[in-house]
N, C-alpha and C positions, 0 to 999 in steps of 0.2 A: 942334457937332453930335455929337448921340452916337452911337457907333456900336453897331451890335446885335451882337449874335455868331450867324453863321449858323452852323447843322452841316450838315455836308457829308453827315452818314447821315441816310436816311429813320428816321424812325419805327418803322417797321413790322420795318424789317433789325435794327436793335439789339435788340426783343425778341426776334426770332427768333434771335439771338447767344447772348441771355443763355439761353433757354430749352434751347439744346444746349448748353452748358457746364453746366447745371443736372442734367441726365439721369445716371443710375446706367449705368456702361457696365460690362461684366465683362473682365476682364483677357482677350485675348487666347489666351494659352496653355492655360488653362482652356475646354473646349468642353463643352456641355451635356449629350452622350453621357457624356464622361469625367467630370464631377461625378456625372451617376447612378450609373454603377459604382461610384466610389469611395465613396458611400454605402452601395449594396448589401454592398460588400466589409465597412467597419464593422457594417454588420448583422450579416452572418455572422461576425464575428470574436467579436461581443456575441454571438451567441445560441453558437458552441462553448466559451466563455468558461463562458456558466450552462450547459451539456449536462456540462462536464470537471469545474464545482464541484458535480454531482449525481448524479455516478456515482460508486459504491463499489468498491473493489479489495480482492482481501482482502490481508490481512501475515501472512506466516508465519515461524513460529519454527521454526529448527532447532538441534534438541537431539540430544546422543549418547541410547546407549541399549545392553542387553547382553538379547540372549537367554538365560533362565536356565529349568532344566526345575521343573515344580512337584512341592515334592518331596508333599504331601499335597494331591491335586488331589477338590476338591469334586463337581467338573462331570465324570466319567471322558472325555468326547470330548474334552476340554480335557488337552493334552499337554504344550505350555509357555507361557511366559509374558515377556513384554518389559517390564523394567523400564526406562523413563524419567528421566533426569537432568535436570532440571529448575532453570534459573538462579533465583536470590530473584523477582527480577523479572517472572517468566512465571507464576508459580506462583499468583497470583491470576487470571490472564488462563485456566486450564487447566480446564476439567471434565469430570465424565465424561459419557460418551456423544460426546464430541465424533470427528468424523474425526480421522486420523492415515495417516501415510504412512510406510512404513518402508522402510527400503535396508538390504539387507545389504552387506558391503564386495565381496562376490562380484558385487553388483550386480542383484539381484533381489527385487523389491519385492510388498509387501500393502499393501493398504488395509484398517486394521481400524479399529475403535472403541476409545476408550480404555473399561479398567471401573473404574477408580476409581482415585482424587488423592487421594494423605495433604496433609490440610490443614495439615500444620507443616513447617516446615524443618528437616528433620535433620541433624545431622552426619555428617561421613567415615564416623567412627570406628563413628556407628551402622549407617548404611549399608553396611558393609562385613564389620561383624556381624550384622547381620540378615538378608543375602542370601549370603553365604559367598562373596567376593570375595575372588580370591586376589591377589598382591600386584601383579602386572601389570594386572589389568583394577580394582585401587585407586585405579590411578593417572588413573583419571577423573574422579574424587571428589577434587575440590581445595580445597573451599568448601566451605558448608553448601548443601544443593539438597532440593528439592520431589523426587517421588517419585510420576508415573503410572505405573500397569501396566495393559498390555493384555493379553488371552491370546486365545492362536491355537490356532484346533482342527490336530486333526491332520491332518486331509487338505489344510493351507493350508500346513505348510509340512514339510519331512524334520525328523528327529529329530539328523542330521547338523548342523546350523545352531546345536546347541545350544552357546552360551557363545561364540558371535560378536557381535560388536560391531553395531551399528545405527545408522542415523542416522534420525532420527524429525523428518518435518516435521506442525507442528502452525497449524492457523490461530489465531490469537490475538485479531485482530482485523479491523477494516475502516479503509481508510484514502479519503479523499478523493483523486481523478483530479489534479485540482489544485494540492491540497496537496502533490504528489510533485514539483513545478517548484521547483528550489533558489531564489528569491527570494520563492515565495510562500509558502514553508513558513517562510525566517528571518521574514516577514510576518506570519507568523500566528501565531509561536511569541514573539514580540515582544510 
């Protein structure tokens, strides 16, 4: 006699087995509150991400500078005049009409405009003959350098400030929000 093989589960139980082991369940520790935020939060991370690579900063260049009086002045309101020392490297970055920010070492400052940028690089030697630089304030002039002068009328500044030193911030350029994170500037200079 052959024997049959009963099963001892219904039917109906074993589907119902297999069909909840079948089901997508989500881990526990993850609750559906908490996945929304944590999306939200990469949202916001992505959108100041593109807000800091679209916003501009500017770059400024700081450069010396010597108050010198003009000795044949065109303009008569115009009393002296600030010449600018200028690295190889800025010298294309500079034009006129641009802002400028000037410090005397006393600590008090103008905003004026530049009036004009010699377009070549001169020497010490010319520099120092052509503005009558005596041998202390030569010692600026250590390279070849570019060459803006601004002039300030007389009620901007004393006559007393003549043949002080200056320091001259120039904006040069614009730089990217971004770009100013040290891994994504080696990133992008790469």
């Amino acid at each position: 006699m052959s024997e049959t093989k009963r099963v001892i589960f219904r039917e109906v139980a074993l589907q119902h087995y297999k069909q909840s082991r079948s089901r997508d369940v989500l881990p526990r520790y993850i609750s559906p509150p908490v996945f929304l935020l944590m999306w939200i939060f990469c949202g916001l991370c992505a959108c100041a991400i593109v807000l800091a690579g679209n916003t501009h900063v500017p770059v400024y260049s700081i450069e010396p500078g010597i108050i010198l009086p003009i000795l044949q002045a065109q303009d008569r309101k115009t009393d002296l005049e600030v010449i600018i020392f200028l690295s190889p490297d800025q010298l294309a970055r500079v034009h006129t009409g641009e802002p400028v920010q000037l410090q005397a070492t006393s600590g008090i400052q103008w905003n004026q405009r530049i009036t004009h940028v010699e377009s070549t690089l001169l020497s010490p030697m010319t520099i120092r003959q052509r503005y009558h630089l005596d041998a202390q304030m030569s010692l600026l002039i250590t390279q070849p350098s570019g060459v803006a002068v601004v002039a300030l009328r007389a009620a901007s500044i004393p006559t007393m400030y003549e043949g002080s030193l200056v320091r001259a911030q120039i904006q040069t350029a614009t730089q990217s929000l971004l770009s100013m994170l040290p891994v994504v500037n080696t990133l992008m200079g790469a």
